[in-house]
Short mmCIF file of the C-alpha atoms (twelve columns), coordinates in Angstrom:
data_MODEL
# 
_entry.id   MODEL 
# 
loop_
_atom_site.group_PDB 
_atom_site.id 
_atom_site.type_symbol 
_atom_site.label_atom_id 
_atom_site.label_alt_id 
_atom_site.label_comp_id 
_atom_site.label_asym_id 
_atom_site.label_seq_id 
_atom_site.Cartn_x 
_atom_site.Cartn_y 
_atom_site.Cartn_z 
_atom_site.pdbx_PDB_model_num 
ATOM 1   C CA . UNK A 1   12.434 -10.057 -17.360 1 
ATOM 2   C CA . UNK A 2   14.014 -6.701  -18.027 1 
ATOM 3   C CA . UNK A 3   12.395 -3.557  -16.635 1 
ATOM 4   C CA . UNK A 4   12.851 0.043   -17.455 1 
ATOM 5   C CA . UNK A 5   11.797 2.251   -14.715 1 
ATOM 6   C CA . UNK A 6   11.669 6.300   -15.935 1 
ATOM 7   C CA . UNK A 7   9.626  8.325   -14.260 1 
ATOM 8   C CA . UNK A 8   9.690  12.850  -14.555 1 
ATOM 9   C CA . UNK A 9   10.665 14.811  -11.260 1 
ATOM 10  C CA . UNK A 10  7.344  15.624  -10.304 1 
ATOM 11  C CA . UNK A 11  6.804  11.174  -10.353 1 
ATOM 12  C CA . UNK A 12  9.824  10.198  -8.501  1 
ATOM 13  C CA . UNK A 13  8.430  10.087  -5.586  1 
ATOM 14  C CA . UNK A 14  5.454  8.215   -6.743  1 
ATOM 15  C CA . UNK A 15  7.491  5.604   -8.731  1 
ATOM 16  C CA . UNK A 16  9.606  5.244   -5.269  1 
ATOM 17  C CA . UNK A 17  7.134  4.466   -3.390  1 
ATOM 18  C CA . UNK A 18  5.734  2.028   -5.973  1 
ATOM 19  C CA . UNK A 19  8.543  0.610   -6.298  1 
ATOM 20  C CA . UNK A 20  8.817  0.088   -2.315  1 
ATOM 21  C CA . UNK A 21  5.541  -1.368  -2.355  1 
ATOM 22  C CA . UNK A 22  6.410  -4.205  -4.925  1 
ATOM 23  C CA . UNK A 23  9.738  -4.848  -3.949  1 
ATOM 24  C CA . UNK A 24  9.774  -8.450  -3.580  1 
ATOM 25  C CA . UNK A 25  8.211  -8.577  -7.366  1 
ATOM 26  C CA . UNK A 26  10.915 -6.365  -9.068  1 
ATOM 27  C CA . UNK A 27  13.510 -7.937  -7.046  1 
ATOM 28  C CA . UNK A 28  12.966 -11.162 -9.210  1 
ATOM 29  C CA . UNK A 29  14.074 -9.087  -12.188 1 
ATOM 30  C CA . UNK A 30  16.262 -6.919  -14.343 1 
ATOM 31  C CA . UNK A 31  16.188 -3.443  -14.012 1 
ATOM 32  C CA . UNK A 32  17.071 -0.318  -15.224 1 
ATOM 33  C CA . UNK A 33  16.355 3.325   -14.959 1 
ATOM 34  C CA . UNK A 34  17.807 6.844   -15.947 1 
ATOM 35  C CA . UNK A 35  20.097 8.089   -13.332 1 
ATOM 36  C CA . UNK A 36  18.114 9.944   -10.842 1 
ATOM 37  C CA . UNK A 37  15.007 7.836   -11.162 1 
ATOM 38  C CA . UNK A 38  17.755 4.334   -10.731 1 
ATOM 39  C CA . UNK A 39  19.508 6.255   -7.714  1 
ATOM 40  C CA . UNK A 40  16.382 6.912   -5.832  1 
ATOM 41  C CA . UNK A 41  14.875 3.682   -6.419  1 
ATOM 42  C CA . UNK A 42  17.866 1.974   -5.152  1 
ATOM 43  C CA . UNK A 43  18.734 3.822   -2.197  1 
ATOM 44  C CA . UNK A 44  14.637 3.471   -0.920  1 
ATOM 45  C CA . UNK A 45  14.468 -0.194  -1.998  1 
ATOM 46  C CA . UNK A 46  18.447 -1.755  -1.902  1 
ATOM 47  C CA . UNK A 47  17.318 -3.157  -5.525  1 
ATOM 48  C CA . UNK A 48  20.411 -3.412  -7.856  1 
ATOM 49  C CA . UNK A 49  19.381 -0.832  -10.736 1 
ATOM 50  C CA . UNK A 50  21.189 -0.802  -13.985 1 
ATOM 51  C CA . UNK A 51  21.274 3.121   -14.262 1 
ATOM 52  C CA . UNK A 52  21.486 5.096   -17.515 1 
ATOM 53  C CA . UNK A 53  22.114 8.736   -17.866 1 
ATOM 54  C CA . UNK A 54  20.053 11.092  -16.957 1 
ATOM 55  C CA . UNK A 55  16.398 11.820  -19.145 1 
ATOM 56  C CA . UNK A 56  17.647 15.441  -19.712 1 
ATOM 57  C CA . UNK A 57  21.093 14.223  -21.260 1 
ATOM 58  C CA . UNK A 58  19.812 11.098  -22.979 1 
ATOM 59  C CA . UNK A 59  18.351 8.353   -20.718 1 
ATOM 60  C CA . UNK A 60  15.618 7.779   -22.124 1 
ATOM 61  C CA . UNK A 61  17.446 7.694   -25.853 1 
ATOM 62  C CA . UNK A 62  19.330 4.536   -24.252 1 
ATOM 63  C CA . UNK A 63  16.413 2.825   -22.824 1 
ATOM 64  C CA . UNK A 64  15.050 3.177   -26.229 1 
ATOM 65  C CA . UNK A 65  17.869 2.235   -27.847 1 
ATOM 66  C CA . UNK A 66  17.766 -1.436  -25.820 1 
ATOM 67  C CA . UNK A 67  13.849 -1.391  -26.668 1 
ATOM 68  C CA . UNK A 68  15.032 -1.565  -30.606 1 
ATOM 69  C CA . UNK A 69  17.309 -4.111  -29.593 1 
ATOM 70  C CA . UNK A 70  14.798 -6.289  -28.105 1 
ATOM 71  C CA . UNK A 71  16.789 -6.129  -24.849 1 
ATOM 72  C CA . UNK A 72  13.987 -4.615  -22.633 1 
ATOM 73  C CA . UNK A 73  10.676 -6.509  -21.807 1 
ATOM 74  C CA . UNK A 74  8.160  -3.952  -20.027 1 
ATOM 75  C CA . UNK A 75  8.318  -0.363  -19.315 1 
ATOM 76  C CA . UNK A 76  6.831  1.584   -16.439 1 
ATOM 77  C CA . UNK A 77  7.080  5.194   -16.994 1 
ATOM 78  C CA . UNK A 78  5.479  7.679   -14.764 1 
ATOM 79  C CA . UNK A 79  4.967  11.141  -16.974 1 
ATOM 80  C CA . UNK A 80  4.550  14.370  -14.977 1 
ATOM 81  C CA . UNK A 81  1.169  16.686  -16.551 1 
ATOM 82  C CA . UNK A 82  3.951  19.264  -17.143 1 
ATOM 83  C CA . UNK A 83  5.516  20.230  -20.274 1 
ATOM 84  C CA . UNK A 84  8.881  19.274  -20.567 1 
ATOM 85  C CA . UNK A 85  11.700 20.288  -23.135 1 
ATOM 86  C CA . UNK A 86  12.104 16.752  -24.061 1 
ATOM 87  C CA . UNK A 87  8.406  15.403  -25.055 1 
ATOM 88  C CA . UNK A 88  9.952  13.970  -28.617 1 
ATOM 89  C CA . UNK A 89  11.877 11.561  -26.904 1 
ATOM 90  C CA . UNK A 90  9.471  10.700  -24.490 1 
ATOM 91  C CA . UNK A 91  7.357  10.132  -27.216 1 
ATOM 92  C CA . UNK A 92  9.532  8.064   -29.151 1 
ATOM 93  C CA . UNK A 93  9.978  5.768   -26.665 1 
ATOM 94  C CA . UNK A 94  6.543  5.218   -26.055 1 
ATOM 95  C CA . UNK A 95  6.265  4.825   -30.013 1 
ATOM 96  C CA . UNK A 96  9.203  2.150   -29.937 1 
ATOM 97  C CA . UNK A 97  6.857  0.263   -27.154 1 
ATOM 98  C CA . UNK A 98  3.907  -0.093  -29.306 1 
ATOM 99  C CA . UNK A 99  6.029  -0.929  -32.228 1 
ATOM 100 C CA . UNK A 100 7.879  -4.080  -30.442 1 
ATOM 101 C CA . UNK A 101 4.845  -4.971  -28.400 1 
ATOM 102 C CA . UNK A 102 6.530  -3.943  -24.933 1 
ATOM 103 C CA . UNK A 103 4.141  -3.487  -22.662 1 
ATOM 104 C CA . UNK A 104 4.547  0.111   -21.282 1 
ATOM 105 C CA . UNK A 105 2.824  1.415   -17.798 1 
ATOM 106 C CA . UNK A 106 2.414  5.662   -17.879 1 
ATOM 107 C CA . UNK A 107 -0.006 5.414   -14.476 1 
ATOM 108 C CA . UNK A 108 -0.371 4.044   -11.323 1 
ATOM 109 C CA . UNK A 109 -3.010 1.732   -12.031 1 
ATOM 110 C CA . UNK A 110 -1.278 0.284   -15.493 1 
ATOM 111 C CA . UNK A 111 1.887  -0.310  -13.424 1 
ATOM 112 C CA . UNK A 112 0.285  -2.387  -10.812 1 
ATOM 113 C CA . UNK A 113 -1.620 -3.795  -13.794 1 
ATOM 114 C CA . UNK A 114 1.379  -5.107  -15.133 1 
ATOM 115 C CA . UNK A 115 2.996  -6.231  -11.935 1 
ATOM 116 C CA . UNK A 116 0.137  -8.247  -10.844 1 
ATOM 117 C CA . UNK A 117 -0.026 -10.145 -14.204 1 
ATOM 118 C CA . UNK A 118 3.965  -10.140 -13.884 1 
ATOM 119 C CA . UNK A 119 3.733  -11.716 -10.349 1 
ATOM 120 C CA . UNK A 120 0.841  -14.423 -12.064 1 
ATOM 121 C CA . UNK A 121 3.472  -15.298 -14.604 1 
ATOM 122 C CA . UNK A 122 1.502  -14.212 -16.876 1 
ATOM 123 C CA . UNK A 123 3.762  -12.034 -19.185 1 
ATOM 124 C CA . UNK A 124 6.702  -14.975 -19.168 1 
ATOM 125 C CA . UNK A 125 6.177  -15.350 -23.521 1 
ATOM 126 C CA . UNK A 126 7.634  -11.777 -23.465 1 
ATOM 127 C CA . UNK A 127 10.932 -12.850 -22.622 1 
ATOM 128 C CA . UNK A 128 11.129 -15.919 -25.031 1 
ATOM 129 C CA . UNK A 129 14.342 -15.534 -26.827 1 
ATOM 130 C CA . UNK A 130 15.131 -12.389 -25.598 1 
ATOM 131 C CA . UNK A 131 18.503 -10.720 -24.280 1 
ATOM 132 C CA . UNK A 132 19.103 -10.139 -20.553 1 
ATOM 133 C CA . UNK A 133 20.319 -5.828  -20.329 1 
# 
């Protein structure tokens, strides 16, 4: 399964240590993540991170871009309570997950959510017939 992990500065942390606590889950997949988020992730964890540019100059543009490509399965993104200069794209690819039925984590709780039912094998029809990033 492909995974795009995004999360805002004041969530790094939080999406680190998530990600620390279900390594041996994501290790069994693809994933992704904009550049600071990917670097983090990898240098906490060791997991091999497909990293994208940055959210600021466009990261989360690509990981929507693979989202309308069909070439991302499930998205955990952890969204900070403050504003940001770049809520349109944030919101766009949130939009782009409900319109290809990609199931999208912007909490805690949802992103366990989803990893339990990931680790249950419970999510394998999302990746019927599609792309590996």
């Amino acid at each position: 399964m492909n995974i795009a992990l995004v999360a805002q500065d004041s969530k790094k942390e939080l999406m680190v240590r998530f990600c620390i606590a279900y390594v041996g889950v994501l290790s069994r997949h693809k994933l992704c993540a904009t550049a600071t988020t990917g670097k983090l992730i990898s240098n906490a964890t060791g997991l091999r991170i497909v990293s994208f540019l940055s959210g600021e100059q466009g990261g989360c543009q690509q990981i929507a871009s693979r989202i309308s490509c069909g070439e991302i399965d499930m998205v955990i993104f952890f969204r900070g309570s403050s504003s940001t200069n770049f809520v349109r794209e944030e919101n766009d690819l949130l939009r782009l997950c409900d319109v290809h039925t990609i199931p999208c984590a912007t909490n805690i709780a949802t992103a366990e959510a989803l990893i339990h039912s990931l680790e249950r094998g419970d999510l394998d029809w999302l990746t019927v017939g599609r792309p590996s990033v």
